[in-house]
ZADO-26384 format. One record per residue: residue number from 0; x, y, z of N, C-alpha, C, O in turn. Coordinates in steps of 0.2 Angstrom, whole numbers, plus 5000, padded with zeros to 4 digits. Layout:
  pakol   n_u   n_v   n_w  ca_u  ca_v  ca_w   c_u   c_v   c_w   o_u   o_v   o_w
    NUM     X     Y     Z     X     Y     Z     X     Y     Z     X     Y     Z
...
This chain:
  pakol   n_u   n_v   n_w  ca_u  ca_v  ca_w   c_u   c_v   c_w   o_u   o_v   o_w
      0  5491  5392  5574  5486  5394  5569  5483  5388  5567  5487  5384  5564
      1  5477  5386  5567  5473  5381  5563  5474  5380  5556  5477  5384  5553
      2  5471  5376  5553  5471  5374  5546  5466  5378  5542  5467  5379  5536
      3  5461  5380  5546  5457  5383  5542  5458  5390  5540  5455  5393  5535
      4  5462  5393  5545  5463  5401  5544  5468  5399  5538  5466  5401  5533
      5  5474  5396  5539  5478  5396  5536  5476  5394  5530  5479  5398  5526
      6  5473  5390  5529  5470  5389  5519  5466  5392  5517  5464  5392  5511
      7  5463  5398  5521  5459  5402  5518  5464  5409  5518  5461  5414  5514
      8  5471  5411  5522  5475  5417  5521  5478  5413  5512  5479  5415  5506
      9  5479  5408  5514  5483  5403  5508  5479  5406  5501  5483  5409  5496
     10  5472  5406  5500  5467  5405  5496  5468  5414  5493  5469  5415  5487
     11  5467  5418  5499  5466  5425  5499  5474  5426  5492  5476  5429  5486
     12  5478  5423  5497  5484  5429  5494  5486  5424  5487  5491  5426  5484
     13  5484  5419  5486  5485  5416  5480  5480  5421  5473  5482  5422  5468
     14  5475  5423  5477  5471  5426  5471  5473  5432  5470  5473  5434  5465
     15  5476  5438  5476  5478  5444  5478  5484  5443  5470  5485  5447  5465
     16  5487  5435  5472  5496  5435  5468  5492  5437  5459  5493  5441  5455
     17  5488  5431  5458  5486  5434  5451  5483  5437  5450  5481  5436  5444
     18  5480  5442  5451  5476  5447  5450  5480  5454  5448  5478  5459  5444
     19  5487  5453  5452  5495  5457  5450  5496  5456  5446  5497  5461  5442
     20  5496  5447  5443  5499  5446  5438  5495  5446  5432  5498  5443  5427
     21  5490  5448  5432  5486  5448  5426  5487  5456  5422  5485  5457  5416
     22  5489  5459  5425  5488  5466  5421  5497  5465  5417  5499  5470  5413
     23  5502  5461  5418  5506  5459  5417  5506  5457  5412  5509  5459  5407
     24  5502  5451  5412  5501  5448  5406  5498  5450  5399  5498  5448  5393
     25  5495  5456  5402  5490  5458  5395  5496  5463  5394  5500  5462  5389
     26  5496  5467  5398  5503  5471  5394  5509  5467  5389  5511  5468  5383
     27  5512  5462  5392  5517  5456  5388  5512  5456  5380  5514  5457  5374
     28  5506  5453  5382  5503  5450  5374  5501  5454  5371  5502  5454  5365
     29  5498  5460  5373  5492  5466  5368  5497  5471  5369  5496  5476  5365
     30  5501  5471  5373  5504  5478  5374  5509  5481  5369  5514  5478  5366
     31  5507  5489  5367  5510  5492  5362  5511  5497  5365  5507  5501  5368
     32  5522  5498  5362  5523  5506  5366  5523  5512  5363  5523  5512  5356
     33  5523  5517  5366  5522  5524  5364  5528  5525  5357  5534  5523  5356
     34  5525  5530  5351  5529  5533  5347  5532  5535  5348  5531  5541  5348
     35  5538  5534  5351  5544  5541  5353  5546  5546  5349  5546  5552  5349
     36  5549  5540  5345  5555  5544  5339  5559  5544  5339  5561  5538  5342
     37  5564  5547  5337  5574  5548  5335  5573  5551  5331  5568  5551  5327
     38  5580  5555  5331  5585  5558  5328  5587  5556  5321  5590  5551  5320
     39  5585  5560  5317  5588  5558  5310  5598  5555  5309  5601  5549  5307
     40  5601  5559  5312  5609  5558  5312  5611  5556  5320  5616  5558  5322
     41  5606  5551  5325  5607  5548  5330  5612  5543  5329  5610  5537  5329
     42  5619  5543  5328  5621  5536  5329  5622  5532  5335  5625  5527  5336
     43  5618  5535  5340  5619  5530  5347  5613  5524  5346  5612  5518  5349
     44  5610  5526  5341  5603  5518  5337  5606  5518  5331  5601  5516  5327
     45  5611  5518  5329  5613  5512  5324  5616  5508  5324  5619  5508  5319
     46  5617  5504  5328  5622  5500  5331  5619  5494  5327  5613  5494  5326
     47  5625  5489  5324  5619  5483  5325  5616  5477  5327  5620  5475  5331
     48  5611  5473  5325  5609  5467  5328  5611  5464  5330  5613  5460  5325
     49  5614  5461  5338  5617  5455  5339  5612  5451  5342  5607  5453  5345
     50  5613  5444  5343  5609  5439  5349  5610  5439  5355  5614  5444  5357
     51  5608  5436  5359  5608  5440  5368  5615  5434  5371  5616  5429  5373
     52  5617  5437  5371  5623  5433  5378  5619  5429  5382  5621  5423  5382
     53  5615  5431  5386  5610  5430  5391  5604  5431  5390  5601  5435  5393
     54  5600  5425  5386  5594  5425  5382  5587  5426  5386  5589  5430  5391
     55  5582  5425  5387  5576  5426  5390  5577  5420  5394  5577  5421  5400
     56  5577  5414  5391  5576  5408  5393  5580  5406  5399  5578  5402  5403
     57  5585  5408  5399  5593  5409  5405  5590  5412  5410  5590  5411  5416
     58  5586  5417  5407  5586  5424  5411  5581  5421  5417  5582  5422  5423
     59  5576  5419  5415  5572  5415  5418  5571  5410  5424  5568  5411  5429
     60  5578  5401  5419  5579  5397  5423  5584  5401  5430  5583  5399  5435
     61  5589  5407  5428  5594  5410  5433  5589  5411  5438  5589  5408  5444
     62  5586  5416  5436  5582  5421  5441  5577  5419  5445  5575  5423  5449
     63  5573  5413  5444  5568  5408  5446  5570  5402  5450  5567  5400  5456
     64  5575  5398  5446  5577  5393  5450  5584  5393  5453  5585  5389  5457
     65  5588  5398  5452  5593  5401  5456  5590  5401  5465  5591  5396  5469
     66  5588  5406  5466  5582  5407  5472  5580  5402  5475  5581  5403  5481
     67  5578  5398  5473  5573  5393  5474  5578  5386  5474  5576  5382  5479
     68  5581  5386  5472  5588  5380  5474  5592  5381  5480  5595  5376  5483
     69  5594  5389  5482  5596  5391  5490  5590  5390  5493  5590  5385  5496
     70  5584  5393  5493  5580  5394  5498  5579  5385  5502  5580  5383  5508
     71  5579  5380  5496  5576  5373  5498  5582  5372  5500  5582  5374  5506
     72  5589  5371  5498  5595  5368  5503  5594  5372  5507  5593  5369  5512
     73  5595  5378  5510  5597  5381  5517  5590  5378  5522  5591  5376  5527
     74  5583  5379  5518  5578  5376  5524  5580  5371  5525  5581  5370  5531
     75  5581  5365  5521  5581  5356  5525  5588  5358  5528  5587  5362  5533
     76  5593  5358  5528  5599  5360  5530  5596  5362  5539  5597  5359  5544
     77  5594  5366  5538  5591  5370  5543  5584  5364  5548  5584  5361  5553
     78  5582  5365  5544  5574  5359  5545  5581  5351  5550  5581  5349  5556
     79  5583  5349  5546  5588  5343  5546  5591  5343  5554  5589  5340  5558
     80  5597  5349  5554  5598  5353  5560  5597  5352  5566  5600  5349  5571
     81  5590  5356  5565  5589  5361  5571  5581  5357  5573  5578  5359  5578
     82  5579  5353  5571  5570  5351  5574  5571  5343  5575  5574  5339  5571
     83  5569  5340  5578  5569  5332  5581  5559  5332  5578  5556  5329  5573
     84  5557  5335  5581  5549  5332  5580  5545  5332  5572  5546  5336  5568
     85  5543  5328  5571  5539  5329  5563  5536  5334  5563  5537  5338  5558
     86  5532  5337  5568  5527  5343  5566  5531  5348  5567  5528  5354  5566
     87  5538  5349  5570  5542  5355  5568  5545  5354  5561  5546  5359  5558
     88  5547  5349  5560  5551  5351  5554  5546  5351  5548  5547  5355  5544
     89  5541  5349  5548  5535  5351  5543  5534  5361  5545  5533  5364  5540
     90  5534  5363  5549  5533  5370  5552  5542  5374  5548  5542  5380  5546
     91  5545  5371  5550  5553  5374  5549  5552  5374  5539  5553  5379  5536
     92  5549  5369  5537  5550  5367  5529  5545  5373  5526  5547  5376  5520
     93  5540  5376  5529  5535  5381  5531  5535  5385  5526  5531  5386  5522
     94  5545  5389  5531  5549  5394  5529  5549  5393  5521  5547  5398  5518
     95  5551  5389  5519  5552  5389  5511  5545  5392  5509  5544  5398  5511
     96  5541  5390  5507  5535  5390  5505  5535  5399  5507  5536  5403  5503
     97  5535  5401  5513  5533  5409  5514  5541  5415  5510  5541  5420  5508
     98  5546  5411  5511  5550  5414  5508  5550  5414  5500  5551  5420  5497
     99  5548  5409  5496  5549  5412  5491  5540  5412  5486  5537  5411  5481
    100  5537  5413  5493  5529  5415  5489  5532  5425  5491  5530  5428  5486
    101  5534  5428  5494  5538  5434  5495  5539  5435  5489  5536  5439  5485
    102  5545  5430  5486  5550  5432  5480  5547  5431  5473  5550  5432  5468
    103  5539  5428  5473  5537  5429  5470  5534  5436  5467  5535  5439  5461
    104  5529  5437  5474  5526  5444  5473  5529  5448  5472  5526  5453  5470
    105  5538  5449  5473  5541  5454  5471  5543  5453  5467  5546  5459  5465
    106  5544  5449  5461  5546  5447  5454  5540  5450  5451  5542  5455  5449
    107  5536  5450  5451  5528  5451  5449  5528  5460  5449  5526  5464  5445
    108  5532  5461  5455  5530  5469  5457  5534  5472  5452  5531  5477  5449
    109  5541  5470  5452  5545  5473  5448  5546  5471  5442  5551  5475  5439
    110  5542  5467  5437  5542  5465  5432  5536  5469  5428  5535  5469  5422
    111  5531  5472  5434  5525  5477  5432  5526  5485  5433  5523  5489  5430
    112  5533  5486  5437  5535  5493  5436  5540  5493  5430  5542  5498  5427
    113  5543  5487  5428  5548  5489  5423  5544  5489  5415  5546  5493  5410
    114  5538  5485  5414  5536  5487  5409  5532  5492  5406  5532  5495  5400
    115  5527  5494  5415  5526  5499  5412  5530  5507  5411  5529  5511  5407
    116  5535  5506  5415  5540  5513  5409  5543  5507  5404  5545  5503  5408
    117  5544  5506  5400  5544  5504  5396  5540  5504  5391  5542  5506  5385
    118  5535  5502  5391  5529  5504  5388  5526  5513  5386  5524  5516  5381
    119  5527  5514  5392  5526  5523  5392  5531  5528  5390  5530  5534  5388
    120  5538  5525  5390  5543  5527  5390  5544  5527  5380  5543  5532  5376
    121  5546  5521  5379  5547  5519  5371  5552  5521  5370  5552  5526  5365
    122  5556  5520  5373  5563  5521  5371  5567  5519  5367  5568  5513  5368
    123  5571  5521  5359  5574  5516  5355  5577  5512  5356  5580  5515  5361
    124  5579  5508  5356  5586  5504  5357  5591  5506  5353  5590  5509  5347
    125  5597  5504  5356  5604  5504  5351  5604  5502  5343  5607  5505  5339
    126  5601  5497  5342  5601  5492  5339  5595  5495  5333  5594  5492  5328
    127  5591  5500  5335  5585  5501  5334  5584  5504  5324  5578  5504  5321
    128  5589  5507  5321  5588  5508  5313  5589  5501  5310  5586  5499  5306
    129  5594  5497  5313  5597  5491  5310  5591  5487  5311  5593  5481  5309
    130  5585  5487  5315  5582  5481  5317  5575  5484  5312  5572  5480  5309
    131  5574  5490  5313  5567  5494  5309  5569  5494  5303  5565  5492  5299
    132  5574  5496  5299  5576  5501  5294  5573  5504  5290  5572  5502  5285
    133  5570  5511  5293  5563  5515  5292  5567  5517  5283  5572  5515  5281
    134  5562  5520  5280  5562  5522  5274  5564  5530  5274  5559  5534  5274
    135  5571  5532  5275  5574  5537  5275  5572  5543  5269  5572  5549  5270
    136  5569  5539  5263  5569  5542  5257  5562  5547  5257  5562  5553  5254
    137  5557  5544  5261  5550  5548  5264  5551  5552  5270  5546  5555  5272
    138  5556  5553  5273  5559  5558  5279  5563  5563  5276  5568  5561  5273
    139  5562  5569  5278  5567  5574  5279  5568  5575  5284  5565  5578  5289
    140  5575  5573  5283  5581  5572  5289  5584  5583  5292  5586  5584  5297
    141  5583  5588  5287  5583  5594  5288  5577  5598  5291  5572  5599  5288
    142  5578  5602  5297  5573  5605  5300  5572  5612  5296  5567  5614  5297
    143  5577  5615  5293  5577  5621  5290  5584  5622  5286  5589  5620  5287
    144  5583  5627  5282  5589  5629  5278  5595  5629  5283  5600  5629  5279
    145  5595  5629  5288  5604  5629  5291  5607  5622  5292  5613  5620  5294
    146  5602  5617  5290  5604  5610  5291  5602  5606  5296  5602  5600  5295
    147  5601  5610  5302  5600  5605  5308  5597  5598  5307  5595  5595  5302
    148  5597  5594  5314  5595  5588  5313  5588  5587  5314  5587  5591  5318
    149  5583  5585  5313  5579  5585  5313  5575  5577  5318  5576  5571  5317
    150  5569  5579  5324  5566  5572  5325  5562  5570  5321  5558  5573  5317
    151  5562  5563  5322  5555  5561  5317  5553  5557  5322  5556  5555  5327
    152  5545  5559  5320  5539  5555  5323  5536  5551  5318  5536  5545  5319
    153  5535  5554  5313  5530  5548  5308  5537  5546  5304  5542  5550  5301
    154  5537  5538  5305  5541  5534  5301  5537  5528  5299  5531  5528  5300
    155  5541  5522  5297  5536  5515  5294  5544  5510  5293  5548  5510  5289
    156  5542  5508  5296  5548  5501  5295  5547  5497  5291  5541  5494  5290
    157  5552  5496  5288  5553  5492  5282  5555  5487  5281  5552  5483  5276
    158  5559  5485  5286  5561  5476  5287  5555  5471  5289  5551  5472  5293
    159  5555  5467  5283  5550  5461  5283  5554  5457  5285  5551  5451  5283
    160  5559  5455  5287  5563  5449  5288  5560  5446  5297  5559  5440  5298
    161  5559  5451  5301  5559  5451  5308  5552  5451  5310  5547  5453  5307
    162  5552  5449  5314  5541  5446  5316  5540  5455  5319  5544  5459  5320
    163  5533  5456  5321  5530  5461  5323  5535  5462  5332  5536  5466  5336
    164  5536  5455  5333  5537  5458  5343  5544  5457  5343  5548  5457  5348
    165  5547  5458  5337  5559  5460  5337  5555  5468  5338  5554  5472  5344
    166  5553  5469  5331  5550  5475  5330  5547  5481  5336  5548  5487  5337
    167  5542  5476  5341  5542  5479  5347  5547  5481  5351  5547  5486  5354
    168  5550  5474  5353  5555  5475  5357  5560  5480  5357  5563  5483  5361
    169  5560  5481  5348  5567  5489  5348  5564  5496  5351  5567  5501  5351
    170  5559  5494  5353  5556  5502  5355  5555  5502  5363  5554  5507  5366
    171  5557  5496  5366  5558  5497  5374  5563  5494  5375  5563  5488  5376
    172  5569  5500  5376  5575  5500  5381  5575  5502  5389  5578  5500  5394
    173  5570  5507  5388  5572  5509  5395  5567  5508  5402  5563  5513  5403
    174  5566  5504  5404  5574  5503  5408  5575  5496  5406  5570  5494  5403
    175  5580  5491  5407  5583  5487  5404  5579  5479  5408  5583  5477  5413
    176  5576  5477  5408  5571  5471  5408  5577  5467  5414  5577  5468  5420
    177  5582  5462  5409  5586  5461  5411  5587  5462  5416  5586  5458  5421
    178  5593  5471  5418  5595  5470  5425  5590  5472  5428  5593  5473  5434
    179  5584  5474  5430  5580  5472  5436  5578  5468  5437  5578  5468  5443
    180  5575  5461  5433  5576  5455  5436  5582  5452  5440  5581  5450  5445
    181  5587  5453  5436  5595  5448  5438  5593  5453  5446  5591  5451  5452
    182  5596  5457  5443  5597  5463  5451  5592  5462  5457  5593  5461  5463
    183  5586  5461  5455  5581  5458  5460  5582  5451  5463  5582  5451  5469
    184  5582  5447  5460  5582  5440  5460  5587  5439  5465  5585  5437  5470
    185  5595  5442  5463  5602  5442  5467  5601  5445  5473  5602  5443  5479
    186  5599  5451  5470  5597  5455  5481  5594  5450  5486  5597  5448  5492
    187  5587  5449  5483  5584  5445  5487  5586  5438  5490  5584  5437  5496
    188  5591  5434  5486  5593  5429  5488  5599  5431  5491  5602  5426  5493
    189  5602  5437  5491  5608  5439  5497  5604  5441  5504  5605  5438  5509
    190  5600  5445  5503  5594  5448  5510  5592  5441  5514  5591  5441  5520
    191  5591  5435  5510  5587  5427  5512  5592  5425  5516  5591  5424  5522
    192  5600  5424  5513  5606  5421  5514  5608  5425  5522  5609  5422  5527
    193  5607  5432  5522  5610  5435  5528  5605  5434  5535  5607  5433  5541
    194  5599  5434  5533  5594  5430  5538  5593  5422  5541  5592  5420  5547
    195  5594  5418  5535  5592  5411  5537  5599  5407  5537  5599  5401  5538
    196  5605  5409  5534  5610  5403  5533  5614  5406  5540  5614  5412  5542
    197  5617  5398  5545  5618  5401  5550  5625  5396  5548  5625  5391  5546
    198  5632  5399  5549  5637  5394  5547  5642  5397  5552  5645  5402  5551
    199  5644  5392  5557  5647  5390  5563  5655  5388  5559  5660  5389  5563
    200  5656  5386  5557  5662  5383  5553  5667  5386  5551  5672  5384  5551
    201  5663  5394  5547  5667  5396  5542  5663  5406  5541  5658  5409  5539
    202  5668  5407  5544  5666  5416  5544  5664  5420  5536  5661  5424  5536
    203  5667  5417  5530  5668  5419  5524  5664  5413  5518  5666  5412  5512
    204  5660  5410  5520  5657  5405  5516  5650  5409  5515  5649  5410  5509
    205  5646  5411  5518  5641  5415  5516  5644  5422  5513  5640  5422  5508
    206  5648  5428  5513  5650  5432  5511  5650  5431  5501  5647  5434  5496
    207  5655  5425  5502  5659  5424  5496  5651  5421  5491  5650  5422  5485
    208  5648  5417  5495  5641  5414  5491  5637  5420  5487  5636  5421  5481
    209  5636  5428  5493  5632  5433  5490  5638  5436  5488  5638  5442  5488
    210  5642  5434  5487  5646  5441  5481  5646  5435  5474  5644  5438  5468
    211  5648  5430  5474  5646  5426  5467  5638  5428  5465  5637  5426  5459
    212  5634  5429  5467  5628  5431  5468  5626  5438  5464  5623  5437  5458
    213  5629  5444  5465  5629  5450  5465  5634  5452  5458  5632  5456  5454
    214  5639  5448  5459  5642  5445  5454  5639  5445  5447  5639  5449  5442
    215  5637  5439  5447  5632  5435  5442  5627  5439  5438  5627  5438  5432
    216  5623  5445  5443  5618  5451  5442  5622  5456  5438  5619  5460  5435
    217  5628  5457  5438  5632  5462  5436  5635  5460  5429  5637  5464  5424
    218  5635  5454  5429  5638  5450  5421  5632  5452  5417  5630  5453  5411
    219  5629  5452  5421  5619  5448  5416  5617  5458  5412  5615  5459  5407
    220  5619  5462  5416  5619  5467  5415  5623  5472  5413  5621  5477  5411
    221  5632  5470  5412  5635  5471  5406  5634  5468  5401  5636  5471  5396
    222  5632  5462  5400  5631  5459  5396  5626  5464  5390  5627  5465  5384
    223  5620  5468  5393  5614  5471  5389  5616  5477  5386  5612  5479  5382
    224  5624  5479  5388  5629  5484  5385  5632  5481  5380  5633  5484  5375
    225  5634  5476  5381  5638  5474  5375  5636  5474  5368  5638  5475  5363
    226  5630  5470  5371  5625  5466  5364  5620  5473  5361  5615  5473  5357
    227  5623  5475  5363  5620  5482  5357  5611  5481  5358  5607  5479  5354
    228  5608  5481  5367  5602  5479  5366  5601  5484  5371  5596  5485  5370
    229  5603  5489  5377  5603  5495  5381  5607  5499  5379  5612  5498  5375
    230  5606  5505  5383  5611  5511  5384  5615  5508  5390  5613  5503  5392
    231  5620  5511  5393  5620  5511  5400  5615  5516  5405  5616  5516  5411
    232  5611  5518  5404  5608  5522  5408  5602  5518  5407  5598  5517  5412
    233  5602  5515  5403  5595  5509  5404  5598  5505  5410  5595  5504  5415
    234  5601  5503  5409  5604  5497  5414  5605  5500  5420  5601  5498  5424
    235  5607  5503  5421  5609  5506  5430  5601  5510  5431  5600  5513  5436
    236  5595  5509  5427  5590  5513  5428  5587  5504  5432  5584  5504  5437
    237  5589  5500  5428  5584  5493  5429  5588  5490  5434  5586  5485  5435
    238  5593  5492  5437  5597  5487  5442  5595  5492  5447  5595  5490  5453
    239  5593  5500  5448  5591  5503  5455  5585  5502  5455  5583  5502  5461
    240  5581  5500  5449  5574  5497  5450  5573  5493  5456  5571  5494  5461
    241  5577  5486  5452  5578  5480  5453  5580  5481  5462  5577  5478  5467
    242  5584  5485  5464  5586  5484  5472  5582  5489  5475  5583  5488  5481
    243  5578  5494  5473  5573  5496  5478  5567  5491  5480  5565  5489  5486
    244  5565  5489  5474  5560  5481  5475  5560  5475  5479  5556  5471  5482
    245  5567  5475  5478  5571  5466  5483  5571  5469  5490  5569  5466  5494
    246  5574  5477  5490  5573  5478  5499  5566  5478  5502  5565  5474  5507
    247  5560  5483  5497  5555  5482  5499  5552  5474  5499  5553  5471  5505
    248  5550  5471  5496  5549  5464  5496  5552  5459  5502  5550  5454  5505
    249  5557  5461  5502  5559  5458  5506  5561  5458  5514  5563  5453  5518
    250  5560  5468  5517  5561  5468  5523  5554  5470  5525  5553  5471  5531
    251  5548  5471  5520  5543  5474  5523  5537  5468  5521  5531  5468  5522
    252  5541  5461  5519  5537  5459  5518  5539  5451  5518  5535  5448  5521
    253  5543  5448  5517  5547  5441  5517  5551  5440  5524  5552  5434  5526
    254  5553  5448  5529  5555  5448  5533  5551  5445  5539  5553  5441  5543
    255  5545  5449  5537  5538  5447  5544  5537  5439  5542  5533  5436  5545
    256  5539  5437  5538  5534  5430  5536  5539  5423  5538  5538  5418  5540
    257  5547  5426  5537  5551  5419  5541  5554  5422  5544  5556  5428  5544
    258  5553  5416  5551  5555  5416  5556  5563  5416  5557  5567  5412  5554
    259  5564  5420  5562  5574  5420  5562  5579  5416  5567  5585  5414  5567
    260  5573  5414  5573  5576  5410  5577  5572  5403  5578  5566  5405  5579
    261  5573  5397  5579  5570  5393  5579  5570  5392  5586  5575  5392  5589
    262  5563  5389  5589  5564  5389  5597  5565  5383  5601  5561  5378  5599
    263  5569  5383  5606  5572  5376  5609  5569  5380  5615  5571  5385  5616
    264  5565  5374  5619  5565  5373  5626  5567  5369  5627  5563  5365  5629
    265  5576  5366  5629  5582  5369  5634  5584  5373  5632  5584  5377  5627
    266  5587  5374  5638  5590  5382  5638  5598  5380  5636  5601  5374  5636
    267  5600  5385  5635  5607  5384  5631  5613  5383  5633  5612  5388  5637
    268  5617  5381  5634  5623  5381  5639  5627  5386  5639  5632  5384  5641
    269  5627  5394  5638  5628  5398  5639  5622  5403  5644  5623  5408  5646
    270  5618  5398  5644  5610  5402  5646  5613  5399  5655  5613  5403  5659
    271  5614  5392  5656  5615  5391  5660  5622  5392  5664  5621  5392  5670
    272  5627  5394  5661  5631  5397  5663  5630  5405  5667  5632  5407  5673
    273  5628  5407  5663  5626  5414  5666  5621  5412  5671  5624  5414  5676
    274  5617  5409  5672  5613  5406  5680  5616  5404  5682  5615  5405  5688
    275  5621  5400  5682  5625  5398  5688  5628  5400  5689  5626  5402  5695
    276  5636  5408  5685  5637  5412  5688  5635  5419  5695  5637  5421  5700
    277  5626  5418  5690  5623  5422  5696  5622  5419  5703  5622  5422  5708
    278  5621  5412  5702  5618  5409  5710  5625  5408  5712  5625  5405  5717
    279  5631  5409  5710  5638  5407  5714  5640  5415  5717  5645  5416  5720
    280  5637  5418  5716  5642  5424  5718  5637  5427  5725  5631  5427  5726
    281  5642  5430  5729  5640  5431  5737  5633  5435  5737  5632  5438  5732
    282  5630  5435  5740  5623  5439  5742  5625  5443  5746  5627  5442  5752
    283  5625  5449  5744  5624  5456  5754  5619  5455  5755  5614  5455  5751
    284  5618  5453  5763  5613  5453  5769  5608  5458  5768  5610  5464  5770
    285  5604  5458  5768  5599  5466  5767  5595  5466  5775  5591  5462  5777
    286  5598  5471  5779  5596  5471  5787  5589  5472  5788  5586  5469  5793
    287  5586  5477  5780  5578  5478  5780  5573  5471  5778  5567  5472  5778
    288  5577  5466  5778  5571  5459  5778  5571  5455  5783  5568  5450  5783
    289  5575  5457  5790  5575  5453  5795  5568  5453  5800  5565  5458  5799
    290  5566  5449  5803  5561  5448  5804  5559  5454  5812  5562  5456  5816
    291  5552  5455  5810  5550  5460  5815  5550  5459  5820  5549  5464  5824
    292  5551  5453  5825  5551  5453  5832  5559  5455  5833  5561  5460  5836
    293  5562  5451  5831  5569  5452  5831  5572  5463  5832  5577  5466  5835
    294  5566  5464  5826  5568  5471  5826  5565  5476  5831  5568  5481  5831
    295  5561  5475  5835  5558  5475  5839  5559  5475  5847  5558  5479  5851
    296  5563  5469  5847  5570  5467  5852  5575  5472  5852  5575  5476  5856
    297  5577  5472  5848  5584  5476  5847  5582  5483  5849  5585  5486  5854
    298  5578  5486  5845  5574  5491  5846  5571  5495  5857  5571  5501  5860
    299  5569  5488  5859  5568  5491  5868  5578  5488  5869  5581  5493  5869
    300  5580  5484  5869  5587  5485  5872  5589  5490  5870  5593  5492  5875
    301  5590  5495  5864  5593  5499  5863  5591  5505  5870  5594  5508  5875
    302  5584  5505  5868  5581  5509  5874  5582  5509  5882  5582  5514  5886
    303  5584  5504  5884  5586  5500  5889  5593  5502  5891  5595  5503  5897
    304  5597  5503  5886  5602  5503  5887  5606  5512  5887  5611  5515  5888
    305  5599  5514  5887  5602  5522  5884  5602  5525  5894  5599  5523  5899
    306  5608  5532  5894  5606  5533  5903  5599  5538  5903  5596  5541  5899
    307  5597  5537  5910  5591  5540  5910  5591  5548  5912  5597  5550  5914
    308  5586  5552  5911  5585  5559  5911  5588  5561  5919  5588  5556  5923
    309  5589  5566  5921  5590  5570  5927  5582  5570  5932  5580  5570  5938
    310  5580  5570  5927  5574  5572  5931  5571  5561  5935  5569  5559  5940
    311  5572  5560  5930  5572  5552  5933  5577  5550  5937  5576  5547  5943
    312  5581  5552  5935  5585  5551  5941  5584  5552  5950  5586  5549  5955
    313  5580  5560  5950  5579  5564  5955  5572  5560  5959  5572  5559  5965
    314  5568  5557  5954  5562  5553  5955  5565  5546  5959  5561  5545  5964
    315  5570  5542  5958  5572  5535  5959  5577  5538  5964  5581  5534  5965
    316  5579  5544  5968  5582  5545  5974  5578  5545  5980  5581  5546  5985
């Protein structure tokens, strides 16, 4: 492929990537979710305020540069390896660059399907009376004389301590930010590891790398249980998100763009082995390739050879 298609597919899908990411971004600044409501006597939203075990800013460096520190060591690794000429390993180095522009658009993709149910959803958080604390004294919490419980829609929070986006934030749980990121991020760089790390040495060094991996996605997402900031049904909703999006992303689309075997013209000493094999083993004579005078010959001697009729006989007495 020349340089010109190539800086122009470059161009195309750079714009393609933010044009995703701009409806993302207005949702994050301007965006405001749905009135849900709650339950007057819900105690699964009074839970209260704690800080994040695993903050945004973590969540980020993990989910971003995690990926992105395997991808570059296994290419040069790989690139270092496997290519002697300049202009293969600049091609081999390539893979980087297409592998995690993949991992990009599918952070983008899954970061666009989790807000908008989030946004549409507006689900309380756990955390969600102790973060608002509406003014109970303007609710009736009774739906009628037998007592029952009663939803409320129209409320007004009362807490001035907390900026307007905590305040946002208690209204979208579901599904949990968090484990679809982690979840995503981690799949994808285990789906990367099973394709491109080739390790000759040791049968349980890649295994053991994608289980600390997977690992890591599962702390990130108990974590969002503990700290009184999901449900668990949020979280297992944002971690099935998260692994439908890294398969897709990455077998329908990360998969076509790096290449799995890198190509040597010599052939391999296995490659030669089995050709030597074949040219050592005996040949059967094939009678149908012998030459036509030969067969021809054979052919009147046989005739020659055969006794003659009675009637010839009778002729040559």
């Amino acid at each position: 492929m020349s340089n010109l298609p190539l800086t122009k597919q470059v161009v195309v899908d750079v714009f393609i990537f933010l044009a995703v990411c701009l409806p993302l971004l207005v949702v994050m600044v301007w965006g405001e979710p749905v009135q849900s409501g709650f339950w007057c006597r819900d105690e699964s939203v009074r839970y209260p305020y704690k800080p994040d075990t695993v903050n945004t800013s973590l969540l980020l460096v993990m989910s971003f540069g995690g990926p992105f520190l395997v991808m570059t060591v296994t290419e040069t690794i790989r690139a270092a390896l496997k290519t002697r000429l300049p202009r293969r390993f600049r091609g081999e180095l390539l893979s980087l660059a297409k592998a995690y522009g993949a991992f990009l658009f599918g952070v983008a993709a899954n970061c666009i399907l989790t807000d908008t149910l989030k946004f549409s959803i507006g689900r309380p958080r756990p955390h969600f009376i102790d973060l608002c604390k509406p003014n109970f004294d303007k609710i009736n919490c009774t739906s009628d004389d037998l007592g029952l419980d009663r939803f409320v829609l129209d409320y007004e929070c009362t807490n001035t301590e907390v900026d307007h986006r905590l305040l946002r934030e208690a209204k979208l749980s579901f599904p949990s930010g968090h484990a679809s990121l982690s979840m995503f991020s981690a799949l994808f760089t285990i789906f990367y590891l099973q394709l491109r790390m080739e390790i000759k040495f040791s049968h349980l060094l890649r295994p053991t790398l994608q289980l600390c991996l997977i690992i890591l996605a599962v702390l990130c997402c108990v974590t969002r249980i503990i700290d009184h900031k999901h449900f668990p049904s949020d979280v297992v909703a944002g971690a099935c998100l998260g692994t439908v999006v890294a398969w897709l992303s990455f077998y329908k689309i990360a998969h076509k763009l790096i290449p799995t075997i890198v190509p040597d013209k010599q052939p391999s000493k296995a490659a030669l082995a089995r050709a030597t094999s074949v040219e050592s083993e005996p040949q059967t004579p094939t009678p149908l390739l012998r030459p036509e005078r030969l067969v021809l010959n054979q052919g009147n001697n046989y005739r020659s050879s055969c006794p003659v009729s009675k009637a010839d006989f009778a002729n040559n007495v």
